[in-house]
MIDOZA-739661 format. One line per field, with one value per residue (C-alpha): x, y, z. Coordinates in steps of 0.001 Angstrom, whole numbers. Example, Ala and Ser with C-alpha at 12.3 -4.5 7.8 and 13.67 -1.06 7.14 Angstrom:
2
xx: (12300; 13670)
yy: (-4500; -1060)
zz: (7800; 7140)
//
This chain:
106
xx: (-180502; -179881; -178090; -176840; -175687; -174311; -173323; -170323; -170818; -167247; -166433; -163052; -161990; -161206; -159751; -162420; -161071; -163816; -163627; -165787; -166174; -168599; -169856; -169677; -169417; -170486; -168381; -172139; -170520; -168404; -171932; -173609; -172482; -171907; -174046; -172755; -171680; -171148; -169529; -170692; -169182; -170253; -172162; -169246; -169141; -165686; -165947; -167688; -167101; -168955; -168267; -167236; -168482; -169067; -165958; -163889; -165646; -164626; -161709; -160349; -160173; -157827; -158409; -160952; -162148; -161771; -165190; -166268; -168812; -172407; -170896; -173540; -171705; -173369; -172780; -175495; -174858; -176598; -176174; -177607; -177229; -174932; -175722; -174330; -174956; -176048; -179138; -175772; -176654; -180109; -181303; -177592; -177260; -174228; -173799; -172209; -170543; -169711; -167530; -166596; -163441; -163399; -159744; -159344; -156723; -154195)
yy: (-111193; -109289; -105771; -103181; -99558; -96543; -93331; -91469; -87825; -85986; -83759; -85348; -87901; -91129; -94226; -97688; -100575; -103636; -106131; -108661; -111187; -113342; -114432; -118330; -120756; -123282; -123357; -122528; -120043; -123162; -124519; -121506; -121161; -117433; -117419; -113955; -111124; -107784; -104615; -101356; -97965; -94927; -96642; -98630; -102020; -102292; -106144; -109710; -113288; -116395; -120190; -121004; -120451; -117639; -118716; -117917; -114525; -113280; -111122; -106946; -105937; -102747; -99903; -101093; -98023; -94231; -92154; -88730; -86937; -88522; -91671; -94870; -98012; -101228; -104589; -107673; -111277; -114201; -117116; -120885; -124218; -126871; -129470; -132086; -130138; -132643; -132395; -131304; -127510; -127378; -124352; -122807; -119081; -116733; -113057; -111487; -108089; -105466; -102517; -99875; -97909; -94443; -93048; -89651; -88597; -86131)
zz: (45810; 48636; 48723; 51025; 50156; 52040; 50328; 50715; 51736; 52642; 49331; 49229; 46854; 49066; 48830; 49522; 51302; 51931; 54571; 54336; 58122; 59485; 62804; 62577; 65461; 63684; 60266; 58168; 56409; 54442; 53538; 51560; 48530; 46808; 43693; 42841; 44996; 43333; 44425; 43161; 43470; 42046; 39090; 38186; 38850; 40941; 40985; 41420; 43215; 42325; 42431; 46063; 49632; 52051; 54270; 50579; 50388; 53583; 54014; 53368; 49521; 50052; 47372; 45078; 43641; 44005; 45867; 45088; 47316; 47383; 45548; 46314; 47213; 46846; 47479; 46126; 47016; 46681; 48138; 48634; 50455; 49175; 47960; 50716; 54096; 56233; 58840; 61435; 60525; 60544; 62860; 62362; 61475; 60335; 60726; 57959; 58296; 55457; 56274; 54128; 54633; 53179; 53214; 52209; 49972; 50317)
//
């Protein structure tokens, strides 16, 4: 499983907004399946996605949890090759973005 994590610093409470895109010429990101992805925030788990592809995955997930200062956000996916990719993909890549959106609150 791979993860990534940033940490929120401001001493605000904010908003998080995830948006989730990939760099894809060649449609791969249809081929890899998501065994699980998992979003973390602040020790509670916010959320997960499982049973289609990386293509399905992508896309902004507005407000999913409330940050304090110094709260850890983490996101773990993993992800594998279907089953009936043909040889046409072989060599292929994807680039797979995360951003997190902190929005303070008022």
């Amino acid at each position: 499983m791979q993860s990534i994590s940033t940490t929120y610093e401001a001493g605000v409470a904010a908003n998080l907004t995830v948006d989730v895109s990939v760099d894809d010429n060649s449609n791969f990101s249809q081929q890899l399946d998501v065994n699980t992805a998992e979003l973390n925030a602040g020790g509670t788990d916010i959320g997960s996605f499982s049973g289609g592809t990386l293509a399905d995955l992508t896309g902004t997930y507005e407000n999913v949890a409330t940050l304090g200062g110094g709260d850890t956000i983490t996101v773990n996916a993993n992800f594998t090759l279907g089953e009936d990719t043909g040889n046409d993909y072989q060599g292929d890549s994807v680039g797979i973005t995360v951003t997190f959106n902190a929005t303070q609150q008022t």
